[in-house]
C-alpha positions as CSV (number, residue, x, y, z in Angstrom):
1,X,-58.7,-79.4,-48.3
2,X,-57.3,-81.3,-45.5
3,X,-54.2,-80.1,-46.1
4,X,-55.6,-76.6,-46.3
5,X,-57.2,-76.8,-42.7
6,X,-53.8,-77.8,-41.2
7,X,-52.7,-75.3,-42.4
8,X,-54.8,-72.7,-41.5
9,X,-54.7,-74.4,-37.9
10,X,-51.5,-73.9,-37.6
11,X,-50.9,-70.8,-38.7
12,X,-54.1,-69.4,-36.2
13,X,-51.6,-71.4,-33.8
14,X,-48.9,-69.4,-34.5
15,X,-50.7,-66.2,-34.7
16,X,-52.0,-67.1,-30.9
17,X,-48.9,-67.9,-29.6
18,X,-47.7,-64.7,-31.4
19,X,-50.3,-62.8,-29.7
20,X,-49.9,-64.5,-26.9
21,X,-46.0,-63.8,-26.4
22,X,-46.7,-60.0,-26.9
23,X,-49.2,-60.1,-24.6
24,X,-46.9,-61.8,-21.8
25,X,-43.9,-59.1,-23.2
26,X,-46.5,-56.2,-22.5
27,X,-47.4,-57.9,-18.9
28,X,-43.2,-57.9,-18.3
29,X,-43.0,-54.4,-19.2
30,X,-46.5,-53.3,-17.3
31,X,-44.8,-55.3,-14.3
32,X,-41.6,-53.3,-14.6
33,X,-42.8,-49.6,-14.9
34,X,-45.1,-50.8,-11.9
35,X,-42.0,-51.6,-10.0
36,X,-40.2,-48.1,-11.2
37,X,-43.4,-46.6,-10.5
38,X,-43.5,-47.8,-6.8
39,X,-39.6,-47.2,-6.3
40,X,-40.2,-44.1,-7.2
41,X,-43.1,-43.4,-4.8
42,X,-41.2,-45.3,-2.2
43,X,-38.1,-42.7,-2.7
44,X,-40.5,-40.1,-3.0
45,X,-41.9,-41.0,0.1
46,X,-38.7,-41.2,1.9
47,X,-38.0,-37.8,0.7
48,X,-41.6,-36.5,1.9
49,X,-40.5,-38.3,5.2
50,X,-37.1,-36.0,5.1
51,X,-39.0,-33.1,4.2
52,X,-41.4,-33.4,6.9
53,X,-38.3,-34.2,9.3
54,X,-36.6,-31.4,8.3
55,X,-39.1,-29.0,8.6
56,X,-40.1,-29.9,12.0
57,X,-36.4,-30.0,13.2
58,X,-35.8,-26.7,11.7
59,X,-38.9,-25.1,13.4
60,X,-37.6,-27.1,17.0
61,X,-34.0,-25.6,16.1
62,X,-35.7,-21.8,15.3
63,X,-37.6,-21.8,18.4
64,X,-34.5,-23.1,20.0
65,X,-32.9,-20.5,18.6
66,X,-35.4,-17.8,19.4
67,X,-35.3,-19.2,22.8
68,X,-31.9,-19.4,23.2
69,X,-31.7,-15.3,21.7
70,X,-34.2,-14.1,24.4
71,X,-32.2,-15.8,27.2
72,X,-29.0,-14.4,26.0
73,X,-30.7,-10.8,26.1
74,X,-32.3,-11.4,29.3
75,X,-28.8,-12.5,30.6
76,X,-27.2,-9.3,29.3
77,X,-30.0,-7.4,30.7
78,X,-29.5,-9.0,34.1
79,X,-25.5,-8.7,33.3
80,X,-26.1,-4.9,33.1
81,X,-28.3,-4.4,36.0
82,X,-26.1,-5.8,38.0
83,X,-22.7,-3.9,36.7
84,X,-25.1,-0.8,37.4
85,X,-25.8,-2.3,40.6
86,X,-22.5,-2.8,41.4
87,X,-21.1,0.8,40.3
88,X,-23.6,2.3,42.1
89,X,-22.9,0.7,45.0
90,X,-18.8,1.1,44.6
91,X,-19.9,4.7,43.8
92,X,-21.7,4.8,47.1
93,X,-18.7,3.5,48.8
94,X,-16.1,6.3,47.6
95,X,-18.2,8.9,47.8
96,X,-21.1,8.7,50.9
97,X,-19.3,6.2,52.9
98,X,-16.6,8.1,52.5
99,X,-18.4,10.8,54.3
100,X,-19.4,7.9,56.6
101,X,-15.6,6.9,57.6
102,X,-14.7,10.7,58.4
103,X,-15.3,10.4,62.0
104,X,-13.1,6.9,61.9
105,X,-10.4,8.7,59.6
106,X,-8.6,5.0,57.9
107,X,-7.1,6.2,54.9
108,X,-6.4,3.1,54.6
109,X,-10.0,1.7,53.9
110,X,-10.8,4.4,52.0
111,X,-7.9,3.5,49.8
112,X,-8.5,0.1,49.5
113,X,-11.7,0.5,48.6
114,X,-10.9,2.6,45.7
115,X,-8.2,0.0,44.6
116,X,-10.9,-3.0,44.8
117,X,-13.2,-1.0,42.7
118,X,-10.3,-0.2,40.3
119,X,-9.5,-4.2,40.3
120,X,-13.2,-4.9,39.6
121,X,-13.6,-1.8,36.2
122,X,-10.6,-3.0,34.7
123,X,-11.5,-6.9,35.5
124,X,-14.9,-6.2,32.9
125,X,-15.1,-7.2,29.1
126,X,-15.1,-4.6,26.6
127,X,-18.8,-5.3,25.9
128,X,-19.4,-4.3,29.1
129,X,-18.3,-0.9,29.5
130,X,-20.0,1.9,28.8
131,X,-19.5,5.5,29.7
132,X,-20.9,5.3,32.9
133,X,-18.6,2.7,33.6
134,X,-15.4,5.2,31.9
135,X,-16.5,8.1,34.5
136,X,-17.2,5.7,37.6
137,X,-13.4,4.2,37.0
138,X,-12.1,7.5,37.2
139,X,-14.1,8.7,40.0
140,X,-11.9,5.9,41.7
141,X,-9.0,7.1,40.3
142,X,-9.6,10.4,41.8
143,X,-10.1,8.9,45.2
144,X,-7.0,6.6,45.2
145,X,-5.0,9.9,44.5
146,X,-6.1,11.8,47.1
147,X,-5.9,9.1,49.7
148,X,-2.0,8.8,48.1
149,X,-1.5,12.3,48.4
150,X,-2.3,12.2,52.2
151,X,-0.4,9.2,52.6
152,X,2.4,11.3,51.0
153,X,2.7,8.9,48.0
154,X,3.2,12.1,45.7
155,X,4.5,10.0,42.5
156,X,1.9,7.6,42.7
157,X,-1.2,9.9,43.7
158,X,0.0,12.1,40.6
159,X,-0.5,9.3,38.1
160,X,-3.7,8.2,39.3
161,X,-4.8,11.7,39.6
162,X,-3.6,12.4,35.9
163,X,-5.7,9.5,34.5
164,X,-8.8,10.2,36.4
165,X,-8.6,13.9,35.4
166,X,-8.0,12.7,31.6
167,X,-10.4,10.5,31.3
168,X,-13.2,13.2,33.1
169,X,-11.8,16.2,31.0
170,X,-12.5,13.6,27.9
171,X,-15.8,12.5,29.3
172,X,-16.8,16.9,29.4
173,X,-15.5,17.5,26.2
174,X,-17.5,14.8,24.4
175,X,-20.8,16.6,25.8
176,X,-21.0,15.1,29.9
177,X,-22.8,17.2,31.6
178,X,-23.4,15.4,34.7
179,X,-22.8,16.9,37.9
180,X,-20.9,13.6,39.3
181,X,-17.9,14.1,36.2
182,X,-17.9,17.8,37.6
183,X,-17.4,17.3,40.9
184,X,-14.9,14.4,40.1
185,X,-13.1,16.8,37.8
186,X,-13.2,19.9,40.1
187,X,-11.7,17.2,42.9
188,X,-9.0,15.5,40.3
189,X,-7.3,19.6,39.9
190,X,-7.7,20.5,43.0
191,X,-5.6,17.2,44.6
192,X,-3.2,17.8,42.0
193,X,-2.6,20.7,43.4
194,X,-1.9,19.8,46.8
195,X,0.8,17.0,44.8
196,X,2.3,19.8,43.3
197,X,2.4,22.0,46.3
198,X,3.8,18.9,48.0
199,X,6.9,18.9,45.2
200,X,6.9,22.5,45.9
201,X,5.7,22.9,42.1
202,X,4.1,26.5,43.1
203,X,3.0,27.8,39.7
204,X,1.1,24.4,38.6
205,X,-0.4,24.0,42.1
206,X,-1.7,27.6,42.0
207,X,-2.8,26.7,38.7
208,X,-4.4,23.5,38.8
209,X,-6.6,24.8,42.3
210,X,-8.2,28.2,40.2
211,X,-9.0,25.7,37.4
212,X,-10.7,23.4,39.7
213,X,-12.4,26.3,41.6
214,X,-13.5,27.1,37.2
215,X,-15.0,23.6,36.3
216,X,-18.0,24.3,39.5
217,X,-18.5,28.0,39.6
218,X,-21.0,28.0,36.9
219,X,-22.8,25.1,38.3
220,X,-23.0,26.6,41.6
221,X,-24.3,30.0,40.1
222,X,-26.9,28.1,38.9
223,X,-30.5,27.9,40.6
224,X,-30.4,25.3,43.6
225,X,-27.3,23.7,43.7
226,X,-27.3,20.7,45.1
227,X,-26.3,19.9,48.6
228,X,-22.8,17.6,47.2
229,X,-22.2,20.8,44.5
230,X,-22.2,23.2,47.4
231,X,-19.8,20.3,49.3
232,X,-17.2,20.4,46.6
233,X,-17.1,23.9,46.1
234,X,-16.0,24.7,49.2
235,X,-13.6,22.0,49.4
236,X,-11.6,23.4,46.2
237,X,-12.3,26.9,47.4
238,X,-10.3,26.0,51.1
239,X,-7.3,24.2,48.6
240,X,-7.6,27.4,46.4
241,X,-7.6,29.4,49.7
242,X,-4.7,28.4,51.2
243,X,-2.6,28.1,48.3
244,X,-3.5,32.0,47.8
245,X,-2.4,32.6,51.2
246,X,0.7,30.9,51.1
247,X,2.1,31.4,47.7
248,X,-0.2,34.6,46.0
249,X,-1.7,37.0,47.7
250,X,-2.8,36.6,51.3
251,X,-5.9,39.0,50.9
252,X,-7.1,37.3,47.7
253,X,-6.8,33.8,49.5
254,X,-8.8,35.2,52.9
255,X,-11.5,36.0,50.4
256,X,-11.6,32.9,48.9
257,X,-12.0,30.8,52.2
258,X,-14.5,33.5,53.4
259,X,-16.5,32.2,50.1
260,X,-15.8,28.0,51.2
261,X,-17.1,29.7,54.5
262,X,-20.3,30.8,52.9
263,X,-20.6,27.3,50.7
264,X,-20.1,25.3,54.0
265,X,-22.7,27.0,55.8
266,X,-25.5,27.2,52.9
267,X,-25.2,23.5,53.6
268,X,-27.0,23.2,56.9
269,X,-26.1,26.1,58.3
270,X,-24.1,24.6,60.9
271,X,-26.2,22.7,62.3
272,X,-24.6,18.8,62.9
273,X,-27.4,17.3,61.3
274,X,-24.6,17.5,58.3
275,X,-21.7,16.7,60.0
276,X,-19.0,16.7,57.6
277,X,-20.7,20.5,56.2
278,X,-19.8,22.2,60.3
279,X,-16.2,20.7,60.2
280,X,-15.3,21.5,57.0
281,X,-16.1,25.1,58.1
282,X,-14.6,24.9,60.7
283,X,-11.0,24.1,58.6
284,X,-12.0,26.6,56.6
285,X,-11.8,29.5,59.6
286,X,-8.7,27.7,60.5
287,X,-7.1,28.5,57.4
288,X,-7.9,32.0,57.5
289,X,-6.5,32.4,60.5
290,X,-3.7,31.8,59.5
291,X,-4.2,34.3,56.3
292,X,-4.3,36.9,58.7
293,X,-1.5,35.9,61.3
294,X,0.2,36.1,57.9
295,X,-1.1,40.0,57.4
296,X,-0.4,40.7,61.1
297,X,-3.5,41.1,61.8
298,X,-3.5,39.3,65.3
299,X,-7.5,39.9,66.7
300,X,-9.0,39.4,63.7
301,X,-6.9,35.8,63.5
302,X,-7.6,35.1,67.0
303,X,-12.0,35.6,65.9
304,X,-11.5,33.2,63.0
305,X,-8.9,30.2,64.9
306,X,-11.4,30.7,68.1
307,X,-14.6,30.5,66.0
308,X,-12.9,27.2,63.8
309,X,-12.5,25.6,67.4
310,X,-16.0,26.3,69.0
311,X,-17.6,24.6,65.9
312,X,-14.7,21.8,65.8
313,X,-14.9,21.1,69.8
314,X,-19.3,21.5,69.1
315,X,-18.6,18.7,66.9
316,X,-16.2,16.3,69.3
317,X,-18.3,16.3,72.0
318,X,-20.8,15.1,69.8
319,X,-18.6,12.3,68.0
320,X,-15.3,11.9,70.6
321,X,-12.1,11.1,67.8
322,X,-13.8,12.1,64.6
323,X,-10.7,12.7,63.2
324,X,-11.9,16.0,60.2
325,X,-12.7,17.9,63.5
326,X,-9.7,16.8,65.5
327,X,-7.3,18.4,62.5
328,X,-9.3,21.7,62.4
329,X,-9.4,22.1,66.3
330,X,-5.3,21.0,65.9
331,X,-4.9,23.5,63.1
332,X,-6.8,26.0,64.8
333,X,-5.0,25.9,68.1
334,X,-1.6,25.6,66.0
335,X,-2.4,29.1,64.6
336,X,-3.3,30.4,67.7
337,X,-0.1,29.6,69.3
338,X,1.4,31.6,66.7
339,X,-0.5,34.6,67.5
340,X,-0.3,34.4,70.8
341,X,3.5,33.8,70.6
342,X,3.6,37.1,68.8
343,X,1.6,38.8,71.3
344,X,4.2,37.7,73.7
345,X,1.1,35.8,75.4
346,X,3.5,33.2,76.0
347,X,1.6,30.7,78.8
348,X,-1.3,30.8,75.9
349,X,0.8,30.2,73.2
350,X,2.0,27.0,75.4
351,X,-1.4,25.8,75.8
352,X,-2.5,26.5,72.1
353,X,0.2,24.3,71.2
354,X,0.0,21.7,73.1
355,X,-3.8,21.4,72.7
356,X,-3.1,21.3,69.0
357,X,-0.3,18.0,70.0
358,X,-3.0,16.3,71.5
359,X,-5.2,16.4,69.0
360,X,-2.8,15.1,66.5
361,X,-1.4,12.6,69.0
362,X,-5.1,11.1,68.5
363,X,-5.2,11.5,64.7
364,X,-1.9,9.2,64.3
365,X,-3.1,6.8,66.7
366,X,-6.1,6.2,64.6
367,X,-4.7,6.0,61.2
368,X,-1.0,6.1,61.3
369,X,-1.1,5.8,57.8
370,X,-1.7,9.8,57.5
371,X,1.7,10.9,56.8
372,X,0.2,14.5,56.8
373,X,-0.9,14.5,60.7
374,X,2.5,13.0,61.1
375,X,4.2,16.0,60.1
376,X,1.3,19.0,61.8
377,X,2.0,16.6,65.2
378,X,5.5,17.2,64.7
379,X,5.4,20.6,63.9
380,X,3.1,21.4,66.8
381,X,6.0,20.1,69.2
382,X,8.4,22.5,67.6
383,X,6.1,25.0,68.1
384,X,5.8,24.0,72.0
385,X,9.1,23.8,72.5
386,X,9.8,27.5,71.5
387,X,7.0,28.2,73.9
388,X,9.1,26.2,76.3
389,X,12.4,27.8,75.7
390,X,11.1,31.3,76.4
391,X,9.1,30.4,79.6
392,X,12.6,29.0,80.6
393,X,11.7,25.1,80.7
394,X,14.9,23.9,78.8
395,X,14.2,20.2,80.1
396,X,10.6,20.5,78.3
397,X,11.5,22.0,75.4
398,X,14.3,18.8,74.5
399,X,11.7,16.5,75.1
400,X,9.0,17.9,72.9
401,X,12.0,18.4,70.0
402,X,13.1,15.1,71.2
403,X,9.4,13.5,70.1
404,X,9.3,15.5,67.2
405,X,12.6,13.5,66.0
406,X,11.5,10.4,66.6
407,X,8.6,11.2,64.0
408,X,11.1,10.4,61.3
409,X,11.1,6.2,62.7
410,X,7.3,6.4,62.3
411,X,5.9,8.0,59.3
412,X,6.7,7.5,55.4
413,X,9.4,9.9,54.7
414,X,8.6,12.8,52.3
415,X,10.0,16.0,51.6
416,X,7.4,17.7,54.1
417,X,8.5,15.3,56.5
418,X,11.9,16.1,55.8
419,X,11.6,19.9,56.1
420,X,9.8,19.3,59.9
421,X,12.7,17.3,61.0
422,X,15.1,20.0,59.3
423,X,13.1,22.3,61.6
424,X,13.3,21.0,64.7
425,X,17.3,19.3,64.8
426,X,18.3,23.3,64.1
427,X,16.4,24.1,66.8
428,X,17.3,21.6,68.9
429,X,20.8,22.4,67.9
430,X,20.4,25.8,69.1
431,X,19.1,24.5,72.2
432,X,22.2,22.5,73.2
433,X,24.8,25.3,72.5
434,X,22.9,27.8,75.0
435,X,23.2,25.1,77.3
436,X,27.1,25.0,76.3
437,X,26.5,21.4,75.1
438,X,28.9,21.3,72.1
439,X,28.9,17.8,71.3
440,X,24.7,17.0,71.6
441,X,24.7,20.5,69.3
442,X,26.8,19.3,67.0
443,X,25.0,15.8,66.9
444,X,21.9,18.0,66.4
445,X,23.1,19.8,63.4
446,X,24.5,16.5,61.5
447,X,20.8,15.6,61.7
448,X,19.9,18.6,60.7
449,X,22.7,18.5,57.7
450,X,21.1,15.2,56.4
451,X,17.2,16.2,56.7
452,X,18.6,18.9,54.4
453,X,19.6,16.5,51.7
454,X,15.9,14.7,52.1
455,X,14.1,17.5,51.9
456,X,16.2,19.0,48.6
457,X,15.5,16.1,46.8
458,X,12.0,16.7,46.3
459,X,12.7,20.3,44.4
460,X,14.5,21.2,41.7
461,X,18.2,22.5,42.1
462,X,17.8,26.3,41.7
463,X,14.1,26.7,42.1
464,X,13.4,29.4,45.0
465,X,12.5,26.3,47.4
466,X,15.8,24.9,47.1
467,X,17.8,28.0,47.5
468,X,15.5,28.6,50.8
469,X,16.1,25.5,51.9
470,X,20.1,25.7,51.5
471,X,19.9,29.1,52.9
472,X,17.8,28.2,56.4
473,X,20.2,25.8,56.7
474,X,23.1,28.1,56.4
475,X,21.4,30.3,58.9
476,X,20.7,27.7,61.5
477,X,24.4,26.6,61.5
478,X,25.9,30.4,61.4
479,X,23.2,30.7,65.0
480,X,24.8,27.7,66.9
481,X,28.5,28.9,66.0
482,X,27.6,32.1,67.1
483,X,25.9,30.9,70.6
484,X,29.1,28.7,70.8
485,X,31.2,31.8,70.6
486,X,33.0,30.6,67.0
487,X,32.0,33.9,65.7
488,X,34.3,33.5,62.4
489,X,32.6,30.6,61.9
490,X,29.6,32.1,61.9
491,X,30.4,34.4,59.5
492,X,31.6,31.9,57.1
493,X,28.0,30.5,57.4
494,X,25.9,34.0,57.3
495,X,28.2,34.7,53.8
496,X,27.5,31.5,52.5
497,X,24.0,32.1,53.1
498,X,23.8,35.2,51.7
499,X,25.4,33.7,48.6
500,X,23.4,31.5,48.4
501,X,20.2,33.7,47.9
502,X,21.9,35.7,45.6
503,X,21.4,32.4,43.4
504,X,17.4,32.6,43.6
505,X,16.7,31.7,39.7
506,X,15.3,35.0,38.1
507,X,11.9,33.4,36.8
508,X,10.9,32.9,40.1
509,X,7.7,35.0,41.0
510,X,6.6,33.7,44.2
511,X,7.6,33.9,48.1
512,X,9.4,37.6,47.4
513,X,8.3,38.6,50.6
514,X,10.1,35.4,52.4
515,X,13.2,35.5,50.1
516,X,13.4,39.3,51.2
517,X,13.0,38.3,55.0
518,X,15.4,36.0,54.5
519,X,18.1,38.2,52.8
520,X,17.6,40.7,56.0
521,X,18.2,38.1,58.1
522,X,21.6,36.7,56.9
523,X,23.0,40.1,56.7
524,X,21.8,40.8,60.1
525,X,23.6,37.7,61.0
526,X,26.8,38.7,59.1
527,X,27.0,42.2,60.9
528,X,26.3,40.5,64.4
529,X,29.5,38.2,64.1
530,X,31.2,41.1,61.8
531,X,30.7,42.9,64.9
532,X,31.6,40.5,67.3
533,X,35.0,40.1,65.0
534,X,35.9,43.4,65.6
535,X,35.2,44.1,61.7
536,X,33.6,47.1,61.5
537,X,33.4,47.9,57.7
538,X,31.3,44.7,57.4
């Protein structure tokens, strides 16, 4: 029994310790999920921390964003208010201010301008241009031409003047309808012309001046025009005007400046509360003066040149040197001369054409940049010294041929330029060999020989300007030989002219009344030296 109870002692022993080591086993492994358990909250935690973070940063970095979007949109928005700031005011500057600098007359600023505005469209991004931007950069185009043209720059006015008119032709086709691409349009053709009258390109100039007249008639037929449609109708109507006269029909041309006449005057009828509007007119009558000296039709010339310089002089004493007025008066008078010279009013053809000098004189010395002032100053002293040579004033009439020479050292050569100077050393040549001056006529007609070659450069060999120029030549020499007394000589010369008329290219249509003149005159020539030969069958 003893024994027994041992036994049994020890084996409830055992089975306690048993007991007891599974307990501690089950403590161990309560302890370890408890430390799993709390890792896992910890990393959980960490990652609710993250979470949290992340969420707060991307809500900072979406209104960030949000914030960073409406300040980009507001920048553009400011970025296009002020490019349409900008254009309008570079608009303003080409287009009123030009109006503004008429009385001043610098070409020169008005060309700049345009170039600084062509610098600042082409200097934009992509993103930034729109079509308002497309027309206003060819608005500027047009401008630069035109201030080109006048500066006698004929290559480079006719590329800007090309891309301007592309880019508005373009701008009309895709559905523009503004008034401002029409105008700047109408204005592109009808400065083209003038280039192409300037290369003595007849049939394009005559051309490019009804098609500009084209793109504004149905605008202007149109209820209330406004007051800068009405502007540039007339001023394509005068270039369509005076390309009639000169090159078409001069009753058809008289018409059309009797019509920029009419637009001028709807303006503000006269009145110089519109300035530009009177002496615009005013070039207008001037220009159909010359229409009819052109139809002999002398008193109804004289109505039209004295009416063009009542308005022009109504304007000067208002604004002394505003240079538009000073070149209608100049034209105006310079017409006049001719009328009176033909009247045989010679004292008033002398005054006409010296008034029309002065006012040149004053044009040159305020932009000497205007090559085209340049060459109607230089004219107007050939015309004076005609008047001179008559009235018997041979002294005079040197000087004023003299000063009309010494153009050439002070404006940009051109084939306009060229044709002046051609002009005036033939007459100046003529001048010396009735004064029995061989030698200063024959240093007159070198001159004259190489203002030839200038002014042939700028037309194509063949065309009826060059055979007119070759043949005026001809004729100028063929005069002096004959006042020298070489009468074989001047034969030679009135054949050679006469030959070289014959060689007028048959596709020419224009100037059949001056190629006909001209044909009567060298055969008048060759019978008077025929005659003087002793050579009676010619």
């Amino acid at each position: 029994r003893a024994s027994r109870d041992v036994r049994h002692e020890r084996e409830a022993r055992d089975a306690a310790e048993l007991r007891l080591a599974g307990e501690r086993e089950r403590q161990r492994a309560t302890r370890r999920a408890l430390v799993r358990a709390r890792q896992v909250a910890a990393v959980c935690g960490v990652l609710a921390v993250v979470a949290v973070a992340s969420a707060i940063f991307g809500y900072v970095s979406s209104r960030r964003a949000q914030r960073a979007e409406s300040e980009a949109l507001a920048t553009r928005a400011l970025a296009e208010r002020a490019r349409g700031e900008a254009e309008k005011l570079t608009t303003f500057l080409l287009d009123d201010f030009q109006l503004e600098l008429a009385p001043v007359g610098r070409l020169d600023i008005v060309g700049d301008l345009a170039k600084r505005a062509l610098a600042y469209y082409d200097g934009l991004p992509p993103e930034l241009r729109t079509t308002d931007t497309n027309r206003n950069r060819a608005l500027a185009l047009v401008r630069y031409g035109t201030v080109l043209r006048t500066q006698s720059q004929l290559d480079a006015a006719a590329r800007a003047l090309a891309e301007g008119a592309d880019v508005l032709s373009t701008l009309r086709r895709q559905g523009d309808a503004s008034e401002a691409t029409a105008i700047g349009l109408a204005t592109a053709l009808s400065a083209q012309a003038l280039v192409a009258r300037g290369r003595n390109e007849v049939p394009l100039a005559l051309e490019r001046a009804a098609a500009a007249a084209a793109v504004l008639a149905p605008l202007v037929k149109a209820p209330s025009p406004s007051v800068a449609l009405r502007r540039a109708d007339g001023d394509v109507l005068t270039v369509l005007g005076v390309l009639q006269v000169a090159f078409d029909s001069e009753d058809t041309g008289i018409k059309t400046l009797e019509s920029a006449r009419s637009a001028y005057r709807s303006i503000a009828n006269l009145d110089l509360a519109d300035t530009p509007a009177a002496v615009a007119y005013a070039e207008a009558c001037a220009w159909q003066a010359n229409g009819f000296e052109q139809l002999n039709r002398p008193q109804e010339s004289l109505h039209a040149g004295e009416e063009a310089i009542r308005v022009a002089t109504e304007v000067l004493d208002k604004h002394p040197g505003y240079t538009s007025a000073l070149r209608a008066r100049g034209l105006a008078a310079a017409n006049l001369g001719d009328v009176y010279a033909d009247l045989m009013m010679l004292t008033k053809s002398l005054d006409m054409s010296e008034a029309s000098a002065r006012d040149y004189a004053v044009m040159v010395a305020i932009d000497p940049s205007n090559a085209i002032s340049w060459n109607n100053l230089g004219v107007a002293y050939e015309t004076s010294a005609r008047a001179l040579v008559r009235l018997g004033r041979i002294d005079d009439a040197r000087a004023r041929l003299q000063a009309a020479l010494a153009i050439e050292q002070r404006s940009r050569s051109s084939g306009t330029l060229a044709f002046m100077l051609m002009q005036a050393s033939g007459t100046l040549a003529r001048l010396e060999a009735e004064q029995n001056n061989r030698r200063d006529a024959e240093a007159a007609l070198a001159a004259h020989r190489r203002f030839l070659a200038r002014a042939v450069e700028s037309v194509p060999v063949g065309s009826l300007p060059y055979v007119m120029l070759n043949a005026d030549s001809r004729h100028a020499v063929a005069v002096v030989a004959q006042v020298l007394g070489d009468y074989g000589q001047a034969r030679i010369e009135a054949r050679a002219m006469l030959e070289v008329l014959r060689t007028r290219a048959a596709s020419d249509a224009s100037q059949d009344a001056n190629w006909k003149d001209a044909l009567i005159l060298g055969n008048q020539t060759l019978a008077a030296a025929a005659y003087r030969l002793g050579d009676d069958a010619e």
